[in-house]
C-alpha positions in Angstrom: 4.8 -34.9 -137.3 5.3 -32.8 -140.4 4.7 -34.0 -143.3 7.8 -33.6 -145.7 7.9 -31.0 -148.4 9.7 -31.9 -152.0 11.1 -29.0 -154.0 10.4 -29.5 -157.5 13.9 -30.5 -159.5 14.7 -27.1 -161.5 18.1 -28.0 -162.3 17.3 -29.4 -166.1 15.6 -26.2 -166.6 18.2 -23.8 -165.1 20.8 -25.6 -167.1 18.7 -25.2 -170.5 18.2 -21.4 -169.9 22.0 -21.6 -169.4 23.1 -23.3 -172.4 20.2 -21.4 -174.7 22.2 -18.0 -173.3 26.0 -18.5 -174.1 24.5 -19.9 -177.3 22.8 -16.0 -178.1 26.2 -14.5 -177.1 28.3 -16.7 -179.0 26.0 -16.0 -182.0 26.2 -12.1 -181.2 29.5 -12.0 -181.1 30.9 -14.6 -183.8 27.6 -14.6 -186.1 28.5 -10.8 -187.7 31.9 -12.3 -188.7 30.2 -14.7 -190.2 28.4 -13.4 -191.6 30.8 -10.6 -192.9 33.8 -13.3 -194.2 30.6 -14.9 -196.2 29.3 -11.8 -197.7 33.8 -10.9 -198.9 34.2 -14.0 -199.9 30.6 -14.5 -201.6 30.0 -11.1 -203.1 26.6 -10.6 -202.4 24.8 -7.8 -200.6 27.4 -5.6 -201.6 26.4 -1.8 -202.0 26.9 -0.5 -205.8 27.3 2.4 -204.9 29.9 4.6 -203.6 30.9 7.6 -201.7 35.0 8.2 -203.5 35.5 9.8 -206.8 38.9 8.0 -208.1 40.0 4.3 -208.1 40.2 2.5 -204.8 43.3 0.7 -205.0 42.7 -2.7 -202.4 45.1 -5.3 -203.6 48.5 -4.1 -201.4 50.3 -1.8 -203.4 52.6 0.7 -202.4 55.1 3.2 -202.9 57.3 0.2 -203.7 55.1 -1.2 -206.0 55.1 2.2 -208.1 59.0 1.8 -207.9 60.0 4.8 -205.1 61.8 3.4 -202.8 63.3 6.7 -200.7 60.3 8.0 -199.6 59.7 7.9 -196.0 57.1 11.2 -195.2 54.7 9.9 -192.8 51.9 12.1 -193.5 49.4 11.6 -196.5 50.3 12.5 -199.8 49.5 13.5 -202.9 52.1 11.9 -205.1 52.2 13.2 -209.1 54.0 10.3 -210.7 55.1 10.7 -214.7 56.8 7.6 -216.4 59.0 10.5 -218.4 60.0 14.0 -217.6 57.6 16.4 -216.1 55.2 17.3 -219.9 52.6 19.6 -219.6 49.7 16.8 -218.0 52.0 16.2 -215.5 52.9 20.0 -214.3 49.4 20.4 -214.2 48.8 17.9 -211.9 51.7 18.9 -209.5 50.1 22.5 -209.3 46.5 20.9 -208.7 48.3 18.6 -205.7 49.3 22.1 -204.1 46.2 23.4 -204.3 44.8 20.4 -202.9 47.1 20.6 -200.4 46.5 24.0 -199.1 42.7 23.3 -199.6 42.4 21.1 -196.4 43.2 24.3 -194.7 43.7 23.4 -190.9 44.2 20.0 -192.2 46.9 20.8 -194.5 50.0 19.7 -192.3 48.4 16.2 -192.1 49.5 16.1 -195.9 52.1 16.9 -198.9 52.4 16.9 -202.0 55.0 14.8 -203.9 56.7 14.4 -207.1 58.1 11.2 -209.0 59.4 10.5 -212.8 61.5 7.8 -213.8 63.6 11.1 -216.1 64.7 14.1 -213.9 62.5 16.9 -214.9 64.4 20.2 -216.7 66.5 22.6 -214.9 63.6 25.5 -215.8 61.4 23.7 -214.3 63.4 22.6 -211.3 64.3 26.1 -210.5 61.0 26.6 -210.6 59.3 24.1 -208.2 62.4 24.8 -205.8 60.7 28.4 -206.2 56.9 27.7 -205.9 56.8 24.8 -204.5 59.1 24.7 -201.5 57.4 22.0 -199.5 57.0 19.7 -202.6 59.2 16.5 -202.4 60.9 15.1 -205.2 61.3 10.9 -206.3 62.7 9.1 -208.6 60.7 6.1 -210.4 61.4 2.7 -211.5 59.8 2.8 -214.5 59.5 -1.3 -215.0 57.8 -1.9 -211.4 55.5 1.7 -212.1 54.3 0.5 -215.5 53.8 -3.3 -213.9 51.2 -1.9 -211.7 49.6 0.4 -213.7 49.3 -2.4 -216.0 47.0 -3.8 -212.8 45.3 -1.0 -212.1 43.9 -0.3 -216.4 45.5 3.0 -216.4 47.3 4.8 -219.0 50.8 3.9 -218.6 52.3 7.0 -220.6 49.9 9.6 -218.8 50.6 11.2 -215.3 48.8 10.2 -212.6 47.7 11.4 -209.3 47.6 9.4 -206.3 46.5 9.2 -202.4 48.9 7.6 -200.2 48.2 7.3 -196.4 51.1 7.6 -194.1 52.2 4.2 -194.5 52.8 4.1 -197.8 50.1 2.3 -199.4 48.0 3.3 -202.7 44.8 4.6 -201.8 42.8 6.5 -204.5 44.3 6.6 -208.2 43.2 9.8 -210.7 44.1 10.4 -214.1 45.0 13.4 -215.6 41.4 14.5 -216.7 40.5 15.6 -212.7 39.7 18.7 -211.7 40.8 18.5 -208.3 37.1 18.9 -206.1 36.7 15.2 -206.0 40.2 14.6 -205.1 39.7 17.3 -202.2 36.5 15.6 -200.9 38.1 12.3 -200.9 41.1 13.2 -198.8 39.4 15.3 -196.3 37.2 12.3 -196.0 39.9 9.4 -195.3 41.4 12.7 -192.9 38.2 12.7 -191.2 38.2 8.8 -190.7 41.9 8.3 -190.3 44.0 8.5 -186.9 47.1 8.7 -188.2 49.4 11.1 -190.1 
């Protein structure tokens, strides 16, 4: 007669090692959103520094907020706007968004440059764009919804400004007047780089 042989009971443990697993995997998978929503919402162990030369515009605005409503270019752009006729700040601006432009060489279909004042500019000057600028697209501006959120964003209301929209028409990067247009080229062959679309 053979003596009987009792297994020892390693269901408790099995189940332990079970449970201690799907708890590692929910806190790998749920713990960085955590972890992410608290760090947004808390504002801490947030880099100073940064990597973009203008102001990042984050709060929703878009070509509708700036009060152009018939622009519908799904590309990138580089929109000039001027809350008066095209002065001289402005002109220079449009020139520097065409060299922009054509400075993201093989890139350069992927953008356009773009025009908008609340005042159509002079004929001299229109004959001229239509001349020099055949690719550049033309808007006009609501000039209460454009000063509204310039009014947001602590610019100059009276000054032209420069802007990067991304294909879906919101506000990206904001410049003033005062930009040379390197930092502006850097930025947008950066967000290129990043983006998949336009």
């Amino acid at each position: 007669m053979n003596p009987s042989i009792t297994m020892p009971d390693t269901a408790p443990n099995n189940r332990f090692t079970g449970r201690l697993q799907l708890l590692l995997i929910l806190a790998i998978v749920i713990g960085p959103m955590v972890l992410a929503t608290a760090m947004y919402y808390g504002n801490f162990w947030v880099p100073e520094s940064r990597n973009y030369h203008g102001e990042l515009l984050g709060n929703g605005e878009n070509l509708q907020s700036l009060g152009i409503s018939d622009a519908a270019d799904k590309r990138w752009q580089l929109l000039v706007t001027a809350p008066n006729a095209c002065a001289d700040d402005c002109k220079k601006l449009v020139f520097l968004a065409r060299q922009i432009n054509i400075g993201l060489n093989r890139d350069a279909t992927r953008a356009t440059h773009t025009l908008a004042t609340s005042q159509p500019v002079s004929s001299d000057y229109d004959n001229q764009l239509k001349r020099e600028y055949p690719q550049l697209t033309q808007h006009s501006l609501d000039l209460s919804a454009y000063q509204k959120t310039l009014r947001q964003t602590d610019a100059k209301t009276e000054a032209a400004q420069l802007w990067i929209v991304d294909p879906h028409g919101n506000l990206v990067l904001r410049y003033d007047n005062s930009n040379n247009g390197k930092e502006t080229l850097k930025d947008l062959q950066h967000l290129l780089k990043l983006s998949r679309i336009g």
